[in-house]
N, C-alpha and C positions, 0 to 999 in steps of 0.2 A: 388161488384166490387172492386179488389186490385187495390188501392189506391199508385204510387211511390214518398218514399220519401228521397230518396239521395244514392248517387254512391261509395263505398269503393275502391281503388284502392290496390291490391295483392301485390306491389312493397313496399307497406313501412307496411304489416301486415304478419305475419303468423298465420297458425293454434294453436288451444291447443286442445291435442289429436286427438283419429280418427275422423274417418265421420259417425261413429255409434253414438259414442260421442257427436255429432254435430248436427245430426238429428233436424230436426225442429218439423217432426209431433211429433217426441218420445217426445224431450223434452217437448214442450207442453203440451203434455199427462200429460208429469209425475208432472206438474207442476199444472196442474189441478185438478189431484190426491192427490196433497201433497195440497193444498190452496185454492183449491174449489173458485176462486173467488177473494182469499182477497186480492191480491196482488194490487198496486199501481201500477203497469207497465206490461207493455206486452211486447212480442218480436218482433220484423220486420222479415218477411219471406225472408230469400237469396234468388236471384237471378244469376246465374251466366250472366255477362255479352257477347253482340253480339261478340264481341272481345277477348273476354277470358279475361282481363287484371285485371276487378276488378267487384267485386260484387254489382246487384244493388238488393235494400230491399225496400219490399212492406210491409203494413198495410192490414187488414180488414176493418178498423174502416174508416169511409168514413168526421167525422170532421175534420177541418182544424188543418193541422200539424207545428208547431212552434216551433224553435230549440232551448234547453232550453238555451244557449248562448247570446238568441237574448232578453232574461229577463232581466226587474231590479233586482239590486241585492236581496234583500227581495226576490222575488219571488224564485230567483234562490238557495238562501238559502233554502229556504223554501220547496220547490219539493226537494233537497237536502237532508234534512234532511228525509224527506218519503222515497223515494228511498236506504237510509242507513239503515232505520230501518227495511225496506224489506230485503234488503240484508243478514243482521244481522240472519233476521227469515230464509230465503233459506240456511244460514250456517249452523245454528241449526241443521235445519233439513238435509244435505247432512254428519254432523258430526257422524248423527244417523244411518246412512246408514253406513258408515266406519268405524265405531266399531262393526259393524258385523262381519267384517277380513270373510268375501266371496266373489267371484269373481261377482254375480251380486251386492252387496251394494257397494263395489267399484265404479264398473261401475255406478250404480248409482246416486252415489256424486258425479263422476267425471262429468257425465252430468249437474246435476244439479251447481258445480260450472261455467261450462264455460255457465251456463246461464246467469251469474252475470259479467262474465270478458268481459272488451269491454277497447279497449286502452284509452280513456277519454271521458269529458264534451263532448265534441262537437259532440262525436256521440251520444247523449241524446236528444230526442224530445216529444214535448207534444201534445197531440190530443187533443183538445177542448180547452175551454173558460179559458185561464190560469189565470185568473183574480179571476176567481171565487172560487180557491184552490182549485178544485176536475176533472183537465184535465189530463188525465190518461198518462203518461211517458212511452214514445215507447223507445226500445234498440237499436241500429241496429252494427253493426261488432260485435255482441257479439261469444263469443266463438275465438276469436283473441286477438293477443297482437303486439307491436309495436317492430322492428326488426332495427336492425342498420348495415349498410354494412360495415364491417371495410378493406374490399379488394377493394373497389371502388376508381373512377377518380385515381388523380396522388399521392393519397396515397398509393395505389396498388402498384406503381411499383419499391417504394425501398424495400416494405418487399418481392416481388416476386426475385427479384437479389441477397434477403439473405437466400432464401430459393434455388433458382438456382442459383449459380453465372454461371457468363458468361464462359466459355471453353477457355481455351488462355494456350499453353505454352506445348499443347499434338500434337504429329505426329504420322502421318498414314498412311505405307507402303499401297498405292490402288493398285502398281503391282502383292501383291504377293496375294491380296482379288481377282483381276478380274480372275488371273487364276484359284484359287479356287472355283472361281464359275463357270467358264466354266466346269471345270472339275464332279463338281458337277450335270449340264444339261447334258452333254454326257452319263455318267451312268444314269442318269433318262430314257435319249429317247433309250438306248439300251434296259431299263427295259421294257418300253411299247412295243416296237415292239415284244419282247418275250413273254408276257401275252397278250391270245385273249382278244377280251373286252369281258361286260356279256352282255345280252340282258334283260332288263327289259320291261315287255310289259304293256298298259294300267291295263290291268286287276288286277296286281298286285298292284296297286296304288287305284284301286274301295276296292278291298280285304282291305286293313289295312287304309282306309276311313270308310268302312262299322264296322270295328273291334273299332274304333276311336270315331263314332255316338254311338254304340251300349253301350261304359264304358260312354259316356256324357251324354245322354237321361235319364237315371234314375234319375241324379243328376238334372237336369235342371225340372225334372216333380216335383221330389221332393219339389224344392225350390219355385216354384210358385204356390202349392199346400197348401204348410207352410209356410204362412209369419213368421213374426216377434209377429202379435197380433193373430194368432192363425186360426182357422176354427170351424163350431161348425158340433159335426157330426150331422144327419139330423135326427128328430125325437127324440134327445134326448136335456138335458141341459149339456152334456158335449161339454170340448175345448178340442183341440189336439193345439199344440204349436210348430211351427217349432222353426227357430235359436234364441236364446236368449229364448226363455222358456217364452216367455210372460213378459218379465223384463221391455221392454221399454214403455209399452203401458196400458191404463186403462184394467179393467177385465169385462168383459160383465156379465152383471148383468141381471138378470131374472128377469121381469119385473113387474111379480106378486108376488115375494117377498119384491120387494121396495115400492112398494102401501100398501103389508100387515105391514112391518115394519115402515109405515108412519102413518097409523092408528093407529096401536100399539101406538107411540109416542104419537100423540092427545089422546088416549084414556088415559095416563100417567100424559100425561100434564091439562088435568079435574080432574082426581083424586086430583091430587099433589092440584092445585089450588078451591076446594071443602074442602081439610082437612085445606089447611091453612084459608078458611071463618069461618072450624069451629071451628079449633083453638082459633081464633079472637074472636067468638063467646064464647067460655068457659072460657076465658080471661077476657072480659067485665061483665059475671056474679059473681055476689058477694053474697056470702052467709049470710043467715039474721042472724045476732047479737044482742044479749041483749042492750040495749039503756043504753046508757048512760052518765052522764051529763054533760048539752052542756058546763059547764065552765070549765071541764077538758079536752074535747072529742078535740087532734090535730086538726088543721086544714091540710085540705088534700090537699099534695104536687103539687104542678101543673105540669105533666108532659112535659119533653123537645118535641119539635119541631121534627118530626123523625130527618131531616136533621141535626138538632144540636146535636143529640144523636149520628150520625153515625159519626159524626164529631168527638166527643171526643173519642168514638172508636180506631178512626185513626191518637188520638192524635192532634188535631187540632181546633182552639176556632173559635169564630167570634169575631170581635174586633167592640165596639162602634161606631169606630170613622173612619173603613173602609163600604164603599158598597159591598156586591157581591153576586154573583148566584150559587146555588144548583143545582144538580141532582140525582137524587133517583130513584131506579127502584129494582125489587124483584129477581132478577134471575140473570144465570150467563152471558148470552151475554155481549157483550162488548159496549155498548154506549156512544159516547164521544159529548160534548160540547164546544160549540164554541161561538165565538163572532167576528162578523165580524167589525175593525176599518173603521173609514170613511177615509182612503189610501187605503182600499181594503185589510190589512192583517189580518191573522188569529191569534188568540189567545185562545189556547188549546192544547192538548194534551200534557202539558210540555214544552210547547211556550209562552214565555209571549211575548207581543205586545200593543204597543200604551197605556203604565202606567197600563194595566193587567194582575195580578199575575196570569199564573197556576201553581195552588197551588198542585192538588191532581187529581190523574187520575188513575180507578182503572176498575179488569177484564181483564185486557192488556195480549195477547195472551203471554205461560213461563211464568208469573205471578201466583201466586196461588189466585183460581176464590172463589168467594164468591157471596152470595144470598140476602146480603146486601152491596152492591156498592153504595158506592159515588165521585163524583166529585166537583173541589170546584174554583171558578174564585173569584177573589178579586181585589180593587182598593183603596187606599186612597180615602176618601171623597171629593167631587169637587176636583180633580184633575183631570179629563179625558179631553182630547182638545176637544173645541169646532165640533161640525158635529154627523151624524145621525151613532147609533151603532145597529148591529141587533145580537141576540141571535138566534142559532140554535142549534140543536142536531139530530145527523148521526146515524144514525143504523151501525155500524162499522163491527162487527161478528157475527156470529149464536155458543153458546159454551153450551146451555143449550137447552135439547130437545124441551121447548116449544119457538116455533118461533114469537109468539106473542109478544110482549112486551108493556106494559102501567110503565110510565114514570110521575115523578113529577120533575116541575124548580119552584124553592124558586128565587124571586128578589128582594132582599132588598136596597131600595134605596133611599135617602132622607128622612130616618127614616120610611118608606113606607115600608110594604109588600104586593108583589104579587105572588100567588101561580097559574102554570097552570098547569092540568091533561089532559093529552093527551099518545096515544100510536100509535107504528109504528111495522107495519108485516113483511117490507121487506129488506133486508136487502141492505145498502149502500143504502136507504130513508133517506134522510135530511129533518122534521122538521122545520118550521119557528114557533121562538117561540114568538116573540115580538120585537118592534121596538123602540126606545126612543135616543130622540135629545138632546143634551146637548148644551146649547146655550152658 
């Protein structure tokens, strides 16, 4: 059930570009297509109003909606910053459409920018628990922009006097116009009385009615025959594509091809994960060596910590005399880590909050992916305020075929370490990893 959540009014917005442009199912579509999911915010479906005057925008999503306006600032930063970082990725991608220089990639950025354009904050809402930093940001006037009347009230009316001025200081002989125009009715009514009239009879009007249907009806079979997402012909896997060619709209996929190419991938994703056991396994084997004497014979190196290895990797140490948290995982998805403050702010992805450095955050969609990611939270030693902090880690994207993911958090703290192994399938799954009070 659509859900209403606030009224735009037409008098202080105009459009950008057309109403193909603006399409709500297309866009959708295509946004679907280009993001599969990942995006932070959704669109509010227009409405036009009982009135005509202003548009009102509906939701799917049936949580309670809260205007991001109505936020503390933190929060409203915060959705801020996500919402920017999305937008940043929809440019990327309508950039990539527009340097095709074709009339559909055009059109295609073009849509996909006026999904992003909305005249401000206030038309910004959030559907869920905003507290919790993961209540999804609804758009609504998007595809408009904010217009200023500069001919309005009584500023109008001295530019209107310098583009008209007022008539003053011309005369105009009306005697010698009225006889001219008499004289001009007199030759008209002599002219009619000398031409009979024609007679046109009904028939003649069914006739170029009938001529009228017969050039329309093709067009009108045509058009509601071939949408815009196409038809499929019957007994086959072919599409036929009316106006736009299939541009605005997903591609109908064959549905026994996406089960076999989803096998395919597990069956890829066993392999892949069997050579790297046995990799591991030919790695730990060591070949027998002639013995020799124990007061010469090195003592052998103690290997780094993975997480400390993939650290210096990336250029980056652990320091004595700070606390912090690891992540580690084998593959290229994207998974990020968090730490929730006792205010309720987040700290991660390049947010530091409440005396927590993000330090390092890797896999990040444009980013070049790797098969060993790490992420890295850090805080000076007893410095964190007092109240309860919780550790979590989000399933963010799916960038590598195997959608499993098993996952290591390193927590070093009070000269302590604790290591937890856990994995998560699905993706935008949040994880709780551990909780601890700092009194």
């Amino acid at each position: 059930m659509s859900q209403f959540v606030t009224t735009t009014p037409l008098h202080v917005m105009r459009p950008l570009g057309s109403s193909a442009e603006r399409s709500f199912p297309r866009i959708e579509a295509m946004l679907q297509r280009e993001f599969r999911e990942q995006l932070c915010f959704a669109l509010a479906e227009p409405v036009k109003s009982k009135d005509g005057a202003g548009i009102d925008w509906y939701t799917e999503l049936e949580e309670i909606v809260t205007p991001l306006s109505a936020l503390p600032e933190a929060y409203m930063d915060y959705y801020r910053a996500r919402l920017e970082a999305d937008k940043a990725t929809v440019k990327a991608a309508a950039q990539q459409y527009e340097d095709r220089s074709d009339p559909a990639g055009r059109t295609i950025a073009t849509a996909l920018l006026n999904a992003i354009s909305y005249p401000g904050d206030e038309h910004v809402y959030l559907v869920g628990d905003a507290q919790s930093g993961e209540a999804k940001l609804l758009l609504t006037a998007w595809g408009y922009e904010r217009h200023s009347f500069e001919l309005a009230g009584s500023h109008a009316i001295g530019k209107r006097e310098k583009i008209f001025p007022p008539a003053g200081g011309v005369s105009i002989d009306m005697t010698a116009a009225q006889e001219t125009t008499a004289e001009t009715a007199r030759i008209a009514a002599a002219n009619a009385l000398d031409t009979p009239p024609k007679r046109r009879g009904w028939r003649t009007g069914v006739f170029y009615l009938l001529w009228l249907l017969a050039f329309i009806l093709p067009f009108m079979v045509g058009w509601m025959l071939l949408p815009a997402c196409g038809i499929r012909v019957p007994f086959t896997d072919r599409i036929v594509y009316g106006w736009g060619d299939g541009t605005y709209c997903l591609q109908v996929a064959n549905p026994q091809a996406e089960r076999g190419a989803l096998e395919t991938q597990a069956l890829v994703a066993d392999m892949r994960r069997l050579e790297d056991a046995l990799r591991d396994m030919i790695e730990r084997c060591v070949s027998p060596t002639a013995p020799q004497p124990p007061l010469t014979s090195p003592a052998p190196a103690t290997p780094l910590p993975t997480d400390q290895n993939r650290l210096q990797q990336n250029g980056r140490t652990l320091n004595a005399n700070e606390d912090s948290v690891t992540l580690t995982w084998n593959n290229k998805n994207d998974l990020d880590l968090y730490i929730v403050c006792p205010d309720g702010s987040l700290a991660g992805i390049e947010t530091s909050a409440c005396g927590v450095d993000a330090n390092l955050d890797r896999n990040k969609k444009y980013t070049p992916l790797t098969n060993q990611p790490i992420e890295l939270l850090k805080w000076p030693s007893d410095t964190l305020q007092p109240g309860q902090y919780r550790i979590q880690v989000k399933y963010f994207a799916q960038y590598d075929q195997q959608l499993r993911t098993p996952f290591t958090v390193t927590l070093r703290r009070n000269g302590q370490v604790q290591i937890f192994n856990k994995e998560t399938s699905s993706v935008k799954d949040v994880v709780p990893i551990i909780e601890f009070t700092v009194p």
